[in-house]
C-alpha positions in Angstrom: 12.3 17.0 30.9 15.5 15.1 30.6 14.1 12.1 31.6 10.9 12.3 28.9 13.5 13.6 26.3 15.5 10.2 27.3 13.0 8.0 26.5 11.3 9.2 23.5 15.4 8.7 22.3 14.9 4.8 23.3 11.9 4.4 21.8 13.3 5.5 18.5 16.7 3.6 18.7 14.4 0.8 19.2 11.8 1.5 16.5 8.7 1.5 18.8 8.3 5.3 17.8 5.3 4.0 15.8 3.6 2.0 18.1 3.5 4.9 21.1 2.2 7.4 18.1 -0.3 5.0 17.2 -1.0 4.2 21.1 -1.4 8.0 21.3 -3.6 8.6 18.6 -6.4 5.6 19.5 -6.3 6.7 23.4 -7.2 10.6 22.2 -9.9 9.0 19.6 -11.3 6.9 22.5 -11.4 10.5 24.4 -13.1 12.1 21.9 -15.5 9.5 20.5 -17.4 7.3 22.8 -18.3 5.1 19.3 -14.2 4.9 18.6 -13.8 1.5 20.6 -16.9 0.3 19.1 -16.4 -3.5 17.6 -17.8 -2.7 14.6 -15.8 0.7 14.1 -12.7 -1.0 15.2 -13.5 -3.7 11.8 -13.9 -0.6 9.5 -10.7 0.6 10.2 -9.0 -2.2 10.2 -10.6 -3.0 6.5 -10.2 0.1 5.6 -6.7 0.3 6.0 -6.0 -3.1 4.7 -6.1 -2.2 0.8 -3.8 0.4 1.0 -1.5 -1.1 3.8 -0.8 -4.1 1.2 -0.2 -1.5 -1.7 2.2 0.4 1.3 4.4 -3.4 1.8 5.5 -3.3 -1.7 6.0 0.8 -1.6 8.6 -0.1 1.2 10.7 -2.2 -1.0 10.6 0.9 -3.8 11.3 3.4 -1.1 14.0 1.7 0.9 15.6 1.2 -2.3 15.6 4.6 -3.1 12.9 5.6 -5.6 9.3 6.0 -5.7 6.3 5.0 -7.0 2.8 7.5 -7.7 1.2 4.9 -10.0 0.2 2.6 -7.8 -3.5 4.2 -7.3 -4.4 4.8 -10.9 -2.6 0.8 -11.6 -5.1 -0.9 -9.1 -7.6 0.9 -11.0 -6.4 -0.9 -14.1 -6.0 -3.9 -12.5 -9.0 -3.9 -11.2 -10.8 -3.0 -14.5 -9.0 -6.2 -16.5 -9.6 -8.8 -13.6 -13.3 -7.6 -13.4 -13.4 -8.3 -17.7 -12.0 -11.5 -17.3 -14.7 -12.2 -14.5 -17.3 -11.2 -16.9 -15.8 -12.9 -19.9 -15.4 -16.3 -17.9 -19.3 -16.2 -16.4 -20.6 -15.5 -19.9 -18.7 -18.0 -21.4 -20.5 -20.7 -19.1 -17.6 -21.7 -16.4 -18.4 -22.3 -13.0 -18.2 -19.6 -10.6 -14.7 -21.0 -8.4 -13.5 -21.1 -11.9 -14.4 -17.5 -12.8 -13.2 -15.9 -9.6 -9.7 -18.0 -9.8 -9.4 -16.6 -13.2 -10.1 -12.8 -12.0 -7.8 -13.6 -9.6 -5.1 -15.3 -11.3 -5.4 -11.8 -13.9 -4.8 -9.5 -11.1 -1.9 -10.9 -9.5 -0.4 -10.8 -13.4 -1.6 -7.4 -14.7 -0.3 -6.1 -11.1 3.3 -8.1 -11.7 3.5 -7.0 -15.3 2.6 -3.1 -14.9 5.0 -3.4 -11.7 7.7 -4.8 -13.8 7.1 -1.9 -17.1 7.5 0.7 -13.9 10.8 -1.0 -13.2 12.3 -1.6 -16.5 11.6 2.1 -17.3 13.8 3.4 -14.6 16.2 0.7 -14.6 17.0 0.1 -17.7 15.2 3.2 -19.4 18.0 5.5 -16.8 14.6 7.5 -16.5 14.1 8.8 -12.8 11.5 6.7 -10.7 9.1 10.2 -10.2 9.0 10.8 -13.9 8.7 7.4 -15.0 5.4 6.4 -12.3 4.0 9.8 -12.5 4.0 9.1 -16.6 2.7 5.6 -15.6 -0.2 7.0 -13.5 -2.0 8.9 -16.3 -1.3 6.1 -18.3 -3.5 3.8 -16.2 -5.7 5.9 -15.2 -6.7 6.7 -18.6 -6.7 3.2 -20.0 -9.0 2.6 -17.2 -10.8 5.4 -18.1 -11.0 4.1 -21.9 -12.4 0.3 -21.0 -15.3 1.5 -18.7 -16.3 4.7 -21.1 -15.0 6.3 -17.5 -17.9 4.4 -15.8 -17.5 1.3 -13.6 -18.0 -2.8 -14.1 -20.0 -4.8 -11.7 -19.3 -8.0 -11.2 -21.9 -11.0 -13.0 -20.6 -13.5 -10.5 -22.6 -13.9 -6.7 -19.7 -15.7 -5.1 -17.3 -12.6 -6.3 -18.7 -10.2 -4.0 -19.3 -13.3 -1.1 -15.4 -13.5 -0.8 -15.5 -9.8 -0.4 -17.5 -9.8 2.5 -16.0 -12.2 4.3 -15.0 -12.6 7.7 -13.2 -15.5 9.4 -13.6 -15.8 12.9 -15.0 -12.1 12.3 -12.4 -10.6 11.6 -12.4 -9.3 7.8 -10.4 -11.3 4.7 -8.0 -8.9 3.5 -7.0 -7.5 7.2 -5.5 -11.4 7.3 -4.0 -11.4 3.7 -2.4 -8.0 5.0 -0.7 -9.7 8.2 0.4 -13.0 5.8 2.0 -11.0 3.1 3.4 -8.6 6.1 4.8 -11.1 7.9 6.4 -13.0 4.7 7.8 -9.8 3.5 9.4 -9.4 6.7 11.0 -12.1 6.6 12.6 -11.6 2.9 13.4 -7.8 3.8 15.5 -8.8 7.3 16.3 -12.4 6.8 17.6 -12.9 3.2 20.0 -11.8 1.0 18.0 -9.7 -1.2 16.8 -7.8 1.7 20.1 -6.7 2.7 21.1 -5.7 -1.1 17.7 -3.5 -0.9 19.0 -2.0 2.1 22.2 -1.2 0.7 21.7 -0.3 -2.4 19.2 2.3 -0.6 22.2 3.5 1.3 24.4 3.8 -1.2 24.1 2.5 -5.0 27.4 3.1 -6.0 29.1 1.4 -2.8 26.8 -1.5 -3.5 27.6 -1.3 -7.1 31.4 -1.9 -6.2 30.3 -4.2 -3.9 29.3 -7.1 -6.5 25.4 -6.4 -5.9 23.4 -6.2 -8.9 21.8 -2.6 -8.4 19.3 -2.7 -11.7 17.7 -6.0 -10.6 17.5 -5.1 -6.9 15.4 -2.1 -7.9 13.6 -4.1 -10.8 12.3 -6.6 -7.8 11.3 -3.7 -5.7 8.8 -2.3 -8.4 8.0 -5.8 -9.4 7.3 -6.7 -5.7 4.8 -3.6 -5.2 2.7 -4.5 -9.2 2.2 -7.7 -7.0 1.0 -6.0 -3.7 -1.0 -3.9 -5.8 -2.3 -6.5 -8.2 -3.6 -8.4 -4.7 -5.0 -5.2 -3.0 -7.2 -4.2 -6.7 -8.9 -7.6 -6.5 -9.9 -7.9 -2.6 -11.1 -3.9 -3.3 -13.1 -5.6 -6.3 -14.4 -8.2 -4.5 -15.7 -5.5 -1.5 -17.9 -3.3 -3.6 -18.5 -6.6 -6.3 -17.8 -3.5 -8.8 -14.5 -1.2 -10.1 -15.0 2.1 -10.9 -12.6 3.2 -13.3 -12.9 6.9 -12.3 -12.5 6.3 -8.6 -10.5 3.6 -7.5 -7.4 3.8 -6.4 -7.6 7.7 -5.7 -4.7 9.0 -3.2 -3.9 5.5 -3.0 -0.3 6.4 -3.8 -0.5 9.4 -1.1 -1.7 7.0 1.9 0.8 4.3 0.9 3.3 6.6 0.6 2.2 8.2 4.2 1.9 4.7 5.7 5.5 4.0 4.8 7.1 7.4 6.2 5.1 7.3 9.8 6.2 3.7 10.2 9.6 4.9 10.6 10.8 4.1 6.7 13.2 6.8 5.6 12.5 9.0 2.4 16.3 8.9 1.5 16.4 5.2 1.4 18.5 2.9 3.2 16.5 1.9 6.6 13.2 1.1 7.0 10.5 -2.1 8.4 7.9 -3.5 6.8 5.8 -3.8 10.7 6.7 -0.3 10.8 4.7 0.2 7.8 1.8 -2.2 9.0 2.1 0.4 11.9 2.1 3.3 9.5 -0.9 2.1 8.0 -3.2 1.7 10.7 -2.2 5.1 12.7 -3.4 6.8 9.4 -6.6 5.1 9.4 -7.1 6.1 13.6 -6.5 9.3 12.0 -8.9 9.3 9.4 -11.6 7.9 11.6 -11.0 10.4 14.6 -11.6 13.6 11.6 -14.5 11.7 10.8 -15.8 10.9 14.6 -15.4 15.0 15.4 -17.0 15.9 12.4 -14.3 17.1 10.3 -14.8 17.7 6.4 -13.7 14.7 4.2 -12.3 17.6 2.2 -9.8 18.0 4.6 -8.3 15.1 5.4 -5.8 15.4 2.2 -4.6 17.9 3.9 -4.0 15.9 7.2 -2.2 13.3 5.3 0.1 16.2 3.5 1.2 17.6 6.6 2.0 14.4 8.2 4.3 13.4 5.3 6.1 16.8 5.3 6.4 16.8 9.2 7.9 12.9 9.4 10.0 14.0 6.2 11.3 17.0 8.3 11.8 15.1 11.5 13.7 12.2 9.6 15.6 15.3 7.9 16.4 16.8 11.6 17.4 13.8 13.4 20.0 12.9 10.1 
């Protein structure tokens, strides 16, 4: 008992807690499901999990900096509903259909970096807490998004739109690669620069930071900035998968999965510590999960409620072991 107790202890001082949960999980799917190691079920989770594991790279900045953010879902939603207008607007107006999708594109990283940046000006320099200011922020754009589709959807006039979406080099689907890119330059900027290590401390402790020359408001400012970006790239690649945005239905407990993603991959609520591979990890065991509930037949219903109670048990845990 000792000996098990002992290395579960090394796994976590090493941050590989994770990786044996996610190992778990996908050897008791495979149990369960003979179709779990399928190819082609193995692709759906990994694309699946791709939108929201890009939303849950920026979320890891926000959270590791010590706030939050619960707009994220209904944002991609508006996101996705301008880019998809300025897709429209572009193929009407007669430009070529590279052009078009560049200029969808270009509009979604934009939107995504502006609404990012309102969210992070509000709490900022606004002094309003992160949970008021993105929970006001979510019914904001969710109803704007509401209000440009008469709470319907816009399909895309463009063929090559909904190509990109589709696509998968060396079989492998697009935005499962634009998740690892973005992953691994984040990475990199959260452990190897200088802004990573004021995100980290001003996570740990604002005021000691504060003391300690580093500019808390813009630290924070860059974290919600960071995750408009991620979300800004996530509501386009969704766009491009179903060549349509509802404005009614994207983005739904997009917030909750990114926010689940970030805690299971070992990212503490408090702020302070955290990884971004953790996250990547995060991300994919909560797609194993939602695929095994859907392999034994669970309700769909009910898998909100799976997600709750792993949030409030890896929010306990990270409670007990502090």
């Amino acid at each position: 008992m000792s000996a098990t107790l002992a290395f579960f202890q090394r796994l976590e001082k090493e941050r590989y807690a994770a990786i044996a949960a996610l190992a778990i999980l996908s050897i008791a799917s495979a149990l369960l499901s003979p179709f779990f190691l399928q190819w082609q079920n193995l692709l759906n989770i990994v694309r699946q999990v791709s939108y929201t594991g890009i939303i849950a790279l920026g979320m890891t900045f926000v959270i590791v900096s010590g706030g939050i953010d619960l707009s994220v879902g209904s944002m991609a939603a508006f996101v996705g509903c301008l880019a998809m207008l300025v897709l429209n607007a572009a193929s009407d107006a007669g430009l070529q259909q590279g052009t078009a999708v560049a200029a969808a594109v270009a509009c979604a990283v934009v939107a995504g970096l502006a609404c990012g940046l309102a969210n992070g000006l509000l709490v900022t320099k606004g002094r309003i807490a992160p949970f008021i200011v993105t929970l006001g922020t979510m019914a904001l754009f969710r109803s704007l998004s509401l209000y440009m589709a008469n709470a319907g959807e816009f399909r895309s006039a463009s063929s090559l739109f909904g190509e990109l979406g589709s696509s998968a080099p060396l079989g492998i689907p697009l935005p499962a690669f634009i998740l690892l890119g973005l992953a691994a330059a984040l990475a990199f900027v959260f452990k190897r620069t200088r802004y990573g290590r004021y995100t980290r401390a001003v996570g740990s402790n604002s005021r000691v930071a504060r003391y300690s020359a580093i500019n808390v408001d813009t630290t924070r400012l860059a974290a919600y900035t960071v995750t408009g970006l991620m979300v800004g790239i996530s509501a386009v690649l969704i766009a491009m998968r179903f060549n349509s945005v509802g404005s009614s239905t994207l983005g739904i407990n997009y917030e909750l999965d990114a926010i689940a993603a970030v805690i299971i991959g070992g990212t503490s609520m408090s702020g302070g510590r955290g990884t971004v591979w953790g996250t990547v990890v995060g991300a994919i065991t909560l797609g194993v999960i939602n695929n095994m509930l859907n392999m034994v037949g669970i309700s769909p219903y009910l898998q909100g409620t799976v997600k709750g109670l792993v949030i409030i048990g890896a929010v306990f845990i990270q409670r007990q072991r502090q």
